[in-house]
PDB file with one MODEL, atoms N, CA, C and O in Angstrom:
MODEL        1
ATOM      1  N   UNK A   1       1.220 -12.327  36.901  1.00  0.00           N
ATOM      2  CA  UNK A   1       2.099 -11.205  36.576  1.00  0.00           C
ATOM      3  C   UNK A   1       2.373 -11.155  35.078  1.00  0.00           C
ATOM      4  O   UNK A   1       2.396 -10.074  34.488  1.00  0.00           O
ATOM      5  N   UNK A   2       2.567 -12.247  34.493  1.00  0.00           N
ATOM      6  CA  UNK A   2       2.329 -12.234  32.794  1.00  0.00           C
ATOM      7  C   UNK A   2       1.587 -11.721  32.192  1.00  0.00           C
ATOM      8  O   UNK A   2       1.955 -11.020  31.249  1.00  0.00           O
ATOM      9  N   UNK A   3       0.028 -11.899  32.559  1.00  0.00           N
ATOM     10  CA  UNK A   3      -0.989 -11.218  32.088  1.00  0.00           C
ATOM     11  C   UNK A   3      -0.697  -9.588  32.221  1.00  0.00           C
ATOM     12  O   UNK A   3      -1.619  -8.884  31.809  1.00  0.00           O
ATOM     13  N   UNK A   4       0.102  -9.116  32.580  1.00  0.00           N
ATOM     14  CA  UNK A   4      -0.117  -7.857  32.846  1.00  0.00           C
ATOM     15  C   UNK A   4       1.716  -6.640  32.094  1.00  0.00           C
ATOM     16  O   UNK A   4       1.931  -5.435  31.965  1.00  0.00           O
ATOM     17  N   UNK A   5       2.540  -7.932  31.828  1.00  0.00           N
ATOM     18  CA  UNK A   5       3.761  -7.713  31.338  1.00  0.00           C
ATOM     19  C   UNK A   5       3.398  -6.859  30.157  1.00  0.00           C
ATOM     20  O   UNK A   5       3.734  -5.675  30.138  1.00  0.00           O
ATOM     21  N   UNK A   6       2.598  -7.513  28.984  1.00  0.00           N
ATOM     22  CA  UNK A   6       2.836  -6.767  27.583  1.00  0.00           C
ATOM     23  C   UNK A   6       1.967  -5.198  28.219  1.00  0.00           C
ATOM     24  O   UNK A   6       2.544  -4.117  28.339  1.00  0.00           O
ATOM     25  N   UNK A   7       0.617  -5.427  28.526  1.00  0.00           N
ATOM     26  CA  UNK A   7       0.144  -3.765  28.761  1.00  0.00           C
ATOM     27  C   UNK A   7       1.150  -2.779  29.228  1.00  0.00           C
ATOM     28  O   UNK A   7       1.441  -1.753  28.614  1.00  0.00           O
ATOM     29  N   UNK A   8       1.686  -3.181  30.411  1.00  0.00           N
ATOM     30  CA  UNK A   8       2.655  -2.368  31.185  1.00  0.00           C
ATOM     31  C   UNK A   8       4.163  -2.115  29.886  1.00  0.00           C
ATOM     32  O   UNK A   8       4.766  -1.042  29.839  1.00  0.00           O
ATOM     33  N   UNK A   9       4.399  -2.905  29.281  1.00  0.00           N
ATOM     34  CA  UNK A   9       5.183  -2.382  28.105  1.00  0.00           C
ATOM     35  C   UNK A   9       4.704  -1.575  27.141  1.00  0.00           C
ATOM     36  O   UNK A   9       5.312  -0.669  26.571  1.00  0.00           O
ATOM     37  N   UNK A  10       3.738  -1.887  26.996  1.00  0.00           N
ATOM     38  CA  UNK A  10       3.106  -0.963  26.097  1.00  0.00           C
ATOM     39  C   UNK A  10       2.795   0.693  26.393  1.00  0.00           C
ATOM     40  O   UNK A  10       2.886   1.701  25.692  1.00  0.00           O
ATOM     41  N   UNK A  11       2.433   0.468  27.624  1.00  0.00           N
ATOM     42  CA  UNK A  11       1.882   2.022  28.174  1.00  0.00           C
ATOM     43  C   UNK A  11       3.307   2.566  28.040  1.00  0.00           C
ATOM     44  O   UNK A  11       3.501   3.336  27.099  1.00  0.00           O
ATOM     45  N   UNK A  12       4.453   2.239  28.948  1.00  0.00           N
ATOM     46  CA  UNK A  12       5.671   2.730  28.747  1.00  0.00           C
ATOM     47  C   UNK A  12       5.930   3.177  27.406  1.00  0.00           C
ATOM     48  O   UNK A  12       6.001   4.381  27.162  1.00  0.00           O
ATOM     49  N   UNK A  13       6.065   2.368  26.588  1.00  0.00           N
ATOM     50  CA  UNK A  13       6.341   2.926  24.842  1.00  0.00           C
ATOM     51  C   UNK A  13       5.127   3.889  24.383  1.00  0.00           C
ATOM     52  O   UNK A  13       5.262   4.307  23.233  1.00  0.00           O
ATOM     53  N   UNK A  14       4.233   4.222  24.906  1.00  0.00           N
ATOM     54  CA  UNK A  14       3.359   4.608  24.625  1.00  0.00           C
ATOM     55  C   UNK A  14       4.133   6.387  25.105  1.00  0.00           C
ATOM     56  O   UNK A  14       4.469   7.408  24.506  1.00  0.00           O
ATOM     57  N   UNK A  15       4.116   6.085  25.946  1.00  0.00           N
ATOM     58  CA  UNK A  15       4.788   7.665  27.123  1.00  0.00           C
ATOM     59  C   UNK A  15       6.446   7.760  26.508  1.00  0.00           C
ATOM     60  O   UNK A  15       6.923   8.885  26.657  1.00  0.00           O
ATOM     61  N   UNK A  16       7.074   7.076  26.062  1.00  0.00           N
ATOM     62  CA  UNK A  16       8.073   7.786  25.386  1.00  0.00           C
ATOM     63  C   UNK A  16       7.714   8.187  24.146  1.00  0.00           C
ATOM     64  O   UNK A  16       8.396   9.048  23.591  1.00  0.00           O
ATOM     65  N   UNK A  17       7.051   7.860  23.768  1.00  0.00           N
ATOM     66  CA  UNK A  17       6.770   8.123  21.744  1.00  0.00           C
ATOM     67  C   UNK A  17       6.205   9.168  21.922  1.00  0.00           C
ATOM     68  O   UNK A  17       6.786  10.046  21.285  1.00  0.00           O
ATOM     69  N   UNK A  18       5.219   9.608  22.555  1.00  0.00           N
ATOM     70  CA  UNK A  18       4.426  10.698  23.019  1.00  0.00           C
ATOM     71  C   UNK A  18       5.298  12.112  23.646  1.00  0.00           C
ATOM     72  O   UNK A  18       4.978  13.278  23.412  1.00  0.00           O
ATOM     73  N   UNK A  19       6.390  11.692  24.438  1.00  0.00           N
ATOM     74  CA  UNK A  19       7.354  12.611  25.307  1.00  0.00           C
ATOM     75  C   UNK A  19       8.351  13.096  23.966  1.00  0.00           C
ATOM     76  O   UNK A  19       8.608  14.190  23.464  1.00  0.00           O
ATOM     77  N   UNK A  20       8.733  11.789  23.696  1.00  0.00           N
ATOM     78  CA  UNK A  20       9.463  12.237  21.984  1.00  0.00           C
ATOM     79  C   UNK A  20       9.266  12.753  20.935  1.00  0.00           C
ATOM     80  O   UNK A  20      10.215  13.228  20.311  1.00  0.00           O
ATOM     81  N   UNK A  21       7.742  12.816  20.355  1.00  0.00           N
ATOM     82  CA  UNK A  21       7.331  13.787  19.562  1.00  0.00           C
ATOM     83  C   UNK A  21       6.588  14.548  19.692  1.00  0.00           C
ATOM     84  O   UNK A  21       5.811  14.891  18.801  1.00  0.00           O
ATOM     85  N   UNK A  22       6.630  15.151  21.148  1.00  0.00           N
ATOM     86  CA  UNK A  22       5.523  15.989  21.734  1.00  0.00           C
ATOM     87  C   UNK A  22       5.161  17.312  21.224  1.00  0.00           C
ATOM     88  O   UNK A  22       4.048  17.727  21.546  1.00  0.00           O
ATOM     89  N   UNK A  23       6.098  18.241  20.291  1.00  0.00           N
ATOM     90  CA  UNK A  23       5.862  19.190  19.829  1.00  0.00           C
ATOM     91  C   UNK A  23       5.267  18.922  17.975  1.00  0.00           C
ATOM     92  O   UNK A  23       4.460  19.647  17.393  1.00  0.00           O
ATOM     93  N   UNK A  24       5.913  17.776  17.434  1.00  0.00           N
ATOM     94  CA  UNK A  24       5.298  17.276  15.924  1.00  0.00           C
ATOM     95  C   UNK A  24       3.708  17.161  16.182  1.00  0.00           C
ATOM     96  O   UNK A  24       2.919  17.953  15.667  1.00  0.00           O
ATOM     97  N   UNK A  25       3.252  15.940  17.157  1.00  0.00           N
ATOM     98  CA  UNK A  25       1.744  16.095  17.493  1.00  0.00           C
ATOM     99  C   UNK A  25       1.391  17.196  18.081  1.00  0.00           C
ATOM    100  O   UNK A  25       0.210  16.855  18.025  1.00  0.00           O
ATOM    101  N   UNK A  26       1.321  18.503  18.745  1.00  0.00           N
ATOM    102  CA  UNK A  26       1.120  19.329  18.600  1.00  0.00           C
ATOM    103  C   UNK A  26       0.829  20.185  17.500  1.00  0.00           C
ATOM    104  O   UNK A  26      -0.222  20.816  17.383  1.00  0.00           O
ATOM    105  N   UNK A  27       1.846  20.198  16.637  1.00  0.00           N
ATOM    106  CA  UNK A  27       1.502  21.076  15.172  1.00  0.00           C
ATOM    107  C   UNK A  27       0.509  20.288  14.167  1.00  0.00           C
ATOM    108  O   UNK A  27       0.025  20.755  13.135  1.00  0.00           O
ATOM    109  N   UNK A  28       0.245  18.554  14.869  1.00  0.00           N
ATOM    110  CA  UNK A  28      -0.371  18.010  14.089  1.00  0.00           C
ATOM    111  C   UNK A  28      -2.211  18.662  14.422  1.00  0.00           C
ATOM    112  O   UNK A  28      -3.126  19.045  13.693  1.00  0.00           O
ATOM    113  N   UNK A  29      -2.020  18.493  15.919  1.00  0.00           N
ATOM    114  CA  UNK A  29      -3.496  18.812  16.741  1.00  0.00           C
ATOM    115  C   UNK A  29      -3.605  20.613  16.195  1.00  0.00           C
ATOM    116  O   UNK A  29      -4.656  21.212  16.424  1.00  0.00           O
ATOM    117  N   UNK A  30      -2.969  21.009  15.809  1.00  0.00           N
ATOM    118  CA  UNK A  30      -2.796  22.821  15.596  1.00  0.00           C
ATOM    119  C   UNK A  30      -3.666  22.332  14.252  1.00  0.00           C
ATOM    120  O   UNK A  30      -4.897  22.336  14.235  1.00  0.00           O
ATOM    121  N   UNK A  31      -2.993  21.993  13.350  1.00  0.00           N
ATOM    122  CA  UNK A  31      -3.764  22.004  11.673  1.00  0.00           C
ATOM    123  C   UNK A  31      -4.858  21.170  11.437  1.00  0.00           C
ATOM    124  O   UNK A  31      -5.450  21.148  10.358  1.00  0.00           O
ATOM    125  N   UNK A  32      -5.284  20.169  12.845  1.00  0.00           N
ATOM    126  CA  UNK A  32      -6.377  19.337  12.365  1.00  0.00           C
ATOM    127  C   UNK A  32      -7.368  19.713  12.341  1.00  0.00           C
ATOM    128  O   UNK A  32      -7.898  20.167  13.355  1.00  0.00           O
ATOM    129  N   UNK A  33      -8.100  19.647  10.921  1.00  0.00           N
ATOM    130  CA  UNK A  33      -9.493  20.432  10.556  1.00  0.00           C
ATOM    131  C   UNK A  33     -10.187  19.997  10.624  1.00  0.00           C
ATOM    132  O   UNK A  33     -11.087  20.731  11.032  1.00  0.00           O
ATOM    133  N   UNK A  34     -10.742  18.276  10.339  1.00  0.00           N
ATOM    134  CA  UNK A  34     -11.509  17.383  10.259  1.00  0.00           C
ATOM    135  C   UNK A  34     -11.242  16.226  10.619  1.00  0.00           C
ATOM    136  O   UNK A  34     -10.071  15.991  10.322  1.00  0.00           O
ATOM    137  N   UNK A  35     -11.916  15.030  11.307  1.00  0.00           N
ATOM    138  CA  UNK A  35     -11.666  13.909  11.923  1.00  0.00           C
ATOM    139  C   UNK A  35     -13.112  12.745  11.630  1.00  0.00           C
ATOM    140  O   UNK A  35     -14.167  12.868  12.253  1.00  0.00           O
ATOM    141  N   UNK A  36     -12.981  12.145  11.048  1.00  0.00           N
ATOM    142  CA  UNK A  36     -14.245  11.324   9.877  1.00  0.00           C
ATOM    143  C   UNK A  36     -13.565   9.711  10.464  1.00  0.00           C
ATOM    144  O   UNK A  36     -12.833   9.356  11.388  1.00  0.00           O
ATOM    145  N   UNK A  37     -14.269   9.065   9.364  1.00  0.00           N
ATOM    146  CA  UNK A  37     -13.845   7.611   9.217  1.00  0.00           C
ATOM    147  C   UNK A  37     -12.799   7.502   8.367  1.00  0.00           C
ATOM    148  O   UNK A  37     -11.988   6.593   8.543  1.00  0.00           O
ATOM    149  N   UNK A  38     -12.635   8.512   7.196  1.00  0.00           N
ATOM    150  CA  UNK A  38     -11.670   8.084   6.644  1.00  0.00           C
ATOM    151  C   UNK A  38     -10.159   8.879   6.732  1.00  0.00           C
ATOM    152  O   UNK A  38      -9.244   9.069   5.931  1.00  0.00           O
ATOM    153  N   UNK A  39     -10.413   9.230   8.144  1.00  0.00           N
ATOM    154  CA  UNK A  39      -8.758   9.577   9.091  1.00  0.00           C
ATOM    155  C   UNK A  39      -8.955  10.867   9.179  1.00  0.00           C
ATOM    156  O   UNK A  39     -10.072  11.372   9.070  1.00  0.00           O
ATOM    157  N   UNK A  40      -8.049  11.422   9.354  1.00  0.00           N
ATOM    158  CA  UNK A  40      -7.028  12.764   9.836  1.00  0.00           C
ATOM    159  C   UNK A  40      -7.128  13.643   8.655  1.00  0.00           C
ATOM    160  O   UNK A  40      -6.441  13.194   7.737  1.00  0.00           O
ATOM    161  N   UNK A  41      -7.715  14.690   8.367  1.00  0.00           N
ATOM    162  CA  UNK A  41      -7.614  15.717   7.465  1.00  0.00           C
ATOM    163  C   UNK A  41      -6.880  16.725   7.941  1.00  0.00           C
ATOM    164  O   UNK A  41      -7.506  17.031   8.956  1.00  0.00           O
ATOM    165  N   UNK A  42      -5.606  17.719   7.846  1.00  0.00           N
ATOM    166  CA  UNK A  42      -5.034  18.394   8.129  1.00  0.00           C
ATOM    167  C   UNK A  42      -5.205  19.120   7.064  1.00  0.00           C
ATOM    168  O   UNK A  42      -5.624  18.833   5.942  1.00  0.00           O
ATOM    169  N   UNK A  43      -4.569  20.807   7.872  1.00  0.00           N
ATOM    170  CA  UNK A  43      -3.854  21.755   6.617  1.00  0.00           C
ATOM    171  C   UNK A  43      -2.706  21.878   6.546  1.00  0.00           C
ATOM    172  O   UNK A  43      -2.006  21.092   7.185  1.00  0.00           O
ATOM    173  N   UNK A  44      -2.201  22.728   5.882  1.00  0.00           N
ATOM    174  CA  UNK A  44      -0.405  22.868   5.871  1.00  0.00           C
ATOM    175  C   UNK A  44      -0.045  23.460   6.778  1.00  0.00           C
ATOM    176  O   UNK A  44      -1.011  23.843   7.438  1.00  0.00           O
ATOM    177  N   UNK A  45       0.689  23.691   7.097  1.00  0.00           N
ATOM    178  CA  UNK A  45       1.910  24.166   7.838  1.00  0.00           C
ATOM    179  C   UNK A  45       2.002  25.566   8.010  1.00  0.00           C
ATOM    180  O   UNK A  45       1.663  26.187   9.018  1.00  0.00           O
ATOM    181  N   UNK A  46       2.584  26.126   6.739  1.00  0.00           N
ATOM    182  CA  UNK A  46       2.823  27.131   6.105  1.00  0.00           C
ATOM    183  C   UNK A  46       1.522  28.104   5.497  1.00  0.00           C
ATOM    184  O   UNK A  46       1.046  28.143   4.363  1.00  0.00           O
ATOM    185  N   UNK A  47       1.153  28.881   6.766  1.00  0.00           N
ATOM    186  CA  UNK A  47      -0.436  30.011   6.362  1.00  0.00           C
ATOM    187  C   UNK A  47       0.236  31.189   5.674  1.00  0.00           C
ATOM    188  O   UNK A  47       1.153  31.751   6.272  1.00  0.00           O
ATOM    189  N   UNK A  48      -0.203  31.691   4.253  1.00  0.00           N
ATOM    190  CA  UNK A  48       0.251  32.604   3.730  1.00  0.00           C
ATOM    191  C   UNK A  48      -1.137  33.610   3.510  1.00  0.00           C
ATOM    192  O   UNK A  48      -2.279  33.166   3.390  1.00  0.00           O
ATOM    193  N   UNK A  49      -0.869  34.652   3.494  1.00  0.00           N
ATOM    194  CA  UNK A  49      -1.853  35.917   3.762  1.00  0.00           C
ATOM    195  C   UNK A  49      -2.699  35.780   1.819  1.00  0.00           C
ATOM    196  O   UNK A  49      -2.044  35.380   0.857  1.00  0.00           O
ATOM    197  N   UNK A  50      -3.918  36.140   1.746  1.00  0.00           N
ATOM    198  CA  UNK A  50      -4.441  35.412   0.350  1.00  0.00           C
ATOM    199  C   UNK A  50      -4.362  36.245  -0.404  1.00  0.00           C
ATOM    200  O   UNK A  50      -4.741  35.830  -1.499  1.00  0.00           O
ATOM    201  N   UNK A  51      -4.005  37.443  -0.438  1.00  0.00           N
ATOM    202  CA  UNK A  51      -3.201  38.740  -1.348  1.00  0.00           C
ATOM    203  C   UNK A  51      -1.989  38.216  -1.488  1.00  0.00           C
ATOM    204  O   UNK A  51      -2.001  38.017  -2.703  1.00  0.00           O
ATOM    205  N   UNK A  52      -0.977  37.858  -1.130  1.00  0.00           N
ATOM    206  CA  UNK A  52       0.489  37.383  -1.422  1.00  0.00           C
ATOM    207  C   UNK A  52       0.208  36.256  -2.127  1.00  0.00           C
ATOM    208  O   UNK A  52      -0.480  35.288  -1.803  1.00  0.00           O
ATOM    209  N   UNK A  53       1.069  36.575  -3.552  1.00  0.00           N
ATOM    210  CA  UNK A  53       1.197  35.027  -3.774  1.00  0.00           C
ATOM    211  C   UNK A  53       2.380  34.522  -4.242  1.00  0.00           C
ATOM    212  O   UNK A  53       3.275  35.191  -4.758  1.00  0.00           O
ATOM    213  N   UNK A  54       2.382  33.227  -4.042  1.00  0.00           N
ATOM    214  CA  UNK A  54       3.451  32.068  -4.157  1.00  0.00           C
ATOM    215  C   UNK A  54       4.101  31.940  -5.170  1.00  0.00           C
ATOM    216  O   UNK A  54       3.286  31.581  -6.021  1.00  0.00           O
ATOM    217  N   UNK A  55       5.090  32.012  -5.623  1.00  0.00           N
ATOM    218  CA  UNK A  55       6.052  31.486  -7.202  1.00  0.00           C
ATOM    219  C   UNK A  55       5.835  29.863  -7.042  1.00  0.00           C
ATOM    220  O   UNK A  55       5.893  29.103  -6.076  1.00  0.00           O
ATOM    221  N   UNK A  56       5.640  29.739  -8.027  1.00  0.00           N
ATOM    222  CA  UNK A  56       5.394  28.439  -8.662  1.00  0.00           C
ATOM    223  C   UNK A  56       6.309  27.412  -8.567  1.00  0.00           C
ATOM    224  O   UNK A  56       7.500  27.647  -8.769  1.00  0.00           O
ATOM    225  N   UNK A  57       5.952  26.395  -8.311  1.00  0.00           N
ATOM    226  CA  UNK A  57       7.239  25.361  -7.967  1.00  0.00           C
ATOM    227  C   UNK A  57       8.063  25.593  -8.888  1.00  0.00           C
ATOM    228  O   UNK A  57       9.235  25.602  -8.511  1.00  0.00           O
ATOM    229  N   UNK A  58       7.843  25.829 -10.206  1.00  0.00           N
ATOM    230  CA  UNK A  58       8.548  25.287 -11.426  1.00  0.00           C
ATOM    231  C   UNK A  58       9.434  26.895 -11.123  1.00  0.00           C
ATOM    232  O   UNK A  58      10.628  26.861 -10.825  1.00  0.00           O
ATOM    233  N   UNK A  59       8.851  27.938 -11.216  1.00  0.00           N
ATOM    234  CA  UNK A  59       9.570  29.139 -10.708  1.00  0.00           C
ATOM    235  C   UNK A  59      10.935  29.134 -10.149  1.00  0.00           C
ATOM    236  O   UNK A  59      12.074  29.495 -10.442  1.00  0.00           O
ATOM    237  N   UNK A  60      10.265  28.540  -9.184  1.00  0.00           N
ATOM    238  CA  UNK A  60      11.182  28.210  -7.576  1.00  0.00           C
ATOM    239  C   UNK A  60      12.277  27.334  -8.139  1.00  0.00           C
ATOM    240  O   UNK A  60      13.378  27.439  -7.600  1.00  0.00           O
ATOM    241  N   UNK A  61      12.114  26.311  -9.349  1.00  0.00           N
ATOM    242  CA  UNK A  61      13.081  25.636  -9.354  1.00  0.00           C
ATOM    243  C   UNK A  61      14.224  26.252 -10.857  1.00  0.00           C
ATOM    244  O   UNK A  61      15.427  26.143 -11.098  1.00  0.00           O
ATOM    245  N   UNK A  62      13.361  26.725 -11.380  1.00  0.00           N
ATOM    246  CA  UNK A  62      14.322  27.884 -12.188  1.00  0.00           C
ATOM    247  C   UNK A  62      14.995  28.976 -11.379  1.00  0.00           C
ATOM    248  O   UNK A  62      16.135  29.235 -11.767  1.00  0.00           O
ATOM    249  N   UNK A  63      14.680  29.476 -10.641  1.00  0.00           N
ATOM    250  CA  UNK A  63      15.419  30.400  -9.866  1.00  0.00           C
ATOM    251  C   UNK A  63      16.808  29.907  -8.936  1.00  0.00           C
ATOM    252  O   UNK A  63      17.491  30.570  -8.155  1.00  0.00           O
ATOM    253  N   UNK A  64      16.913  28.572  -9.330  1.00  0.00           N
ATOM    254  CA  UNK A  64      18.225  27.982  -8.299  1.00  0.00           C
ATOM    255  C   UNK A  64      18.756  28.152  -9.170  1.00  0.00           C
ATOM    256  O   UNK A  64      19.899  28.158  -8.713  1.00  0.00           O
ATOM    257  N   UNK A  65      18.896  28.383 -10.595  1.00  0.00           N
ATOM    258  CA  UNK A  65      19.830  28.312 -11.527  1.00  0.00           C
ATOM    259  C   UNK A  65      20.796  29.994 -12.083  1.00  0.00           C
ATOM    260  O   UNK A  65      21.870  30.179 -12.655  1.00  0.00           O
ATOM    261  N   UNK A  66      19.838  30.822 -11.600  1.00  0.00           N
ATOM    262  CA  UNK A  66      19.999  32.126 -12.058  1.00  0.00           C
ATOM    263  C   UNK A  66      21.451  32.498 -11.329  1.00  0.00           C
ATOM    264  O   UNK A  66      21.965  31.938 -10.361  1.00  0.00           O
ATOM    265  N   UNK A  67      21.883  33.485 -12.012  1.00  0.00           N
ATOM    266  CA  UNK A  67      23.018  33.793 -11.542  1.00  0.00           C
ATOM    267  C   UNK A  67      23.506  35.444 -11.433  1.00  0.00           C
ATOM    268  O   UNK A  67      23.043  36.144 -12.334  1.00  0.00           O
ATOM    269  N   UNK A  68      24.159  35.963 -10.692  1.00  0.00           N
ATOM    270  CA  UNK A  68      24.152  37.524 -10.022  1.00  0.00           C
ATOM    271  C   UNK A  68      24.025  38.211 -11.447  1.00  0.00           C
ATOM    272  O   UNK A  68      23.099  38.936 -11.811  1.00  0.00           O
ATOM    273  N   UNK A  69      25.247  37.803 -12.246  1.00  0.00           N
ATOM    274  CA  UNK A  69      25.435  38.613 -13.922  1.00  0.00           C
ATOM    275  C   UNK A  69      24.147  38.451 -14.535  1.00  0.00           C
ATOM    276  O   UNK A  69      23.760  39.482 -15.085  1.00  0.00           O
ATOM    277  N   UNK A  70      23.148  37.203 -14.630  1.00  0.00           N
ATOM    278  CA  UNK A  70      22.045  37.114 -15.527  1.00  0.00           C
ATOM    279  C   UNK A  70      20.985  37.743 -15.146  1.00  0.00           C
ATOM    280  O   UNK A  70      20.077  37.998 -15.936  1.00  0.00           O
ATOM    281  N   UNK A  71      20.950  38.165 -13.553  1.00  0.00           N
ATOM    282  CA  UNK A  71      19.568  38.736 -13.358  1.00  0.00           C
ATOM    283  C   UNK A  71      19.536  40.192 -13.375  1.00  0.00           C
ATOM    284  O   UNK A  71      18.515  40.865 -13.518  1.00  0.00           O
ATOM    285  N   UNK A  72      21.170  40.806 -13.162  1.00  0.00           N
ATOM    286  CA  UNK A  72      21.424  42.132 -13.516  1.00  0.00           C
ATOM    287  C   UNK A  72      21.430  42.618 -14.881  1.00  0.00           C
ATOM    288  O   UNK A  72      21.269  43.809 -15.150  1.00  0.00           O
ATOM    289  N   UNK A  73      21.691  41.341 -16.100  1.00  0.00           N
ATOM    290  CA  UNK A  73      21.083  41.837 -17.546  1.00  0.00           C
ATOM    291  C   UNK A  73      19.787  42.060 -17.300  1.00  0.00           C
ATOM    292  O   UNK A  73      19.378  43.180 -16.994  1.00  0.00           O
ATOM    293  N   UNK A  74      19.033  41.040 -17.407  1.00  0.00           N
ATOM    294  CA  UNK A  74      17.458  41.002 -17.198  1.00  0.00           C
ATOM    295  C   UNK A  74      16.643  42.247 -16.938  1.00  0.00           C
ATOM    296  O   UNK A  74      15.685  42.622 -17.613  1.00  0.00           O
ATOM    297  N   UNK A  75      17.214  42.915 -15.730  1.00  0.00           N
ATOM    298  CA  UNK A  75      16.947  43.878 -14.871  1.00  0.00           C
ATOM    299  C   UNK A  75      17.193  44.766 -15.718  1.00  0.00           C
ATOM    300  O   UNK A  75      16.067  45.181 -15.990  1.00  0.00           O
ATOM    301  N   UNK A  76      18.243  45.604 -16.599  1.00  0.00           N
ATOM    302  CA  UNK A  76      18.763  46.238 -17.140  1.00  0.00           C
ATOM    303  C   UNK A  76      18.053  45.978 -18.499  1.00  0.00           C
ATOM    304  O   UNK A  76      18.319  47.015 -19.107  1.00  0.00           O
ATOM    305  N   UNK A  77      17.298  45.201 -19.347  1.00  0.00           N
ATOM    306  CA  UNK A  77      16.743  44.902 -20.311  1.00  0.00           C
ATOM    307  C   UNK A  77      15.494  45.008 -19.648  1.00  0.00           C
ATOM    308  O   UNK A  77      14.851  45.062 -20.696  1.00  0.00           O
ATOM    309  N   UNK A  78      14.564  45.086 -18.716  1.00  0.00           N
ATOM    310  CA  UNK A  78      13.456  45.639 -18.702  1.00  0.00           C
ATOM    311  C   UNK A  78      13.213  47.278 -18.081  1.00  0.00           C
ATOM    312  O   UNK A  78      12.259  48.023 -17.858  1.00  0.00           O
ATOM    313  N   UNK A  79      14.329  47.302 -17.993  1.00  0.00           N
ATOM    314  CA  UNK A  79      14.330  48.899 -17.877  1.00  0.00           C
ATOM    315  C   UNK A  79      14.156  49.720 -18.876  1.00  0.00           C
ATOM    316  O   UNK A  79      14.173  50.936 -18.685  1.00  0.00           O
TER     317      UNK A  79
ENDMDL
END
């Protein structure tokens, strides 16, 4: 009955980890593009249409700073 203790623990942890992140591995099996020797190639997450494009991180992180009065000058100076 020893011989058979650790498998039978294992399968169990196996079926909760699996029950527990059952929708994360899903989005993982959704983006997986390639499967090699040297692992798991995924894409992102986030599919954006290839006419739209993205503001720039650095953008994105200037824009936390802006404020209602500064972007209504702005606005009003490129008018």
């Amino acid at each position: 009955m020893q011989l058979l203790a650790w498998p039978v623990v294992v399968l169990i942890l196996g079926i909760i980890v699996i029950l527990v992140f059952k929708k994360p591995l899903e989005r993982l099996i959704d983006r997986t593009q390639k499967v090699g020797k040297g692992g798991l190639e995924a894409g992102s997450a986030i599919q954006t249409a290839p006419d739209q494009q993205r503001p720039s991180r650095g953008d994105e992180l200037l824009r936390q700073f802006d404020n209602a009065l500064l972007v209504k000058r702005e606005v009003d100076i490129r008018k």
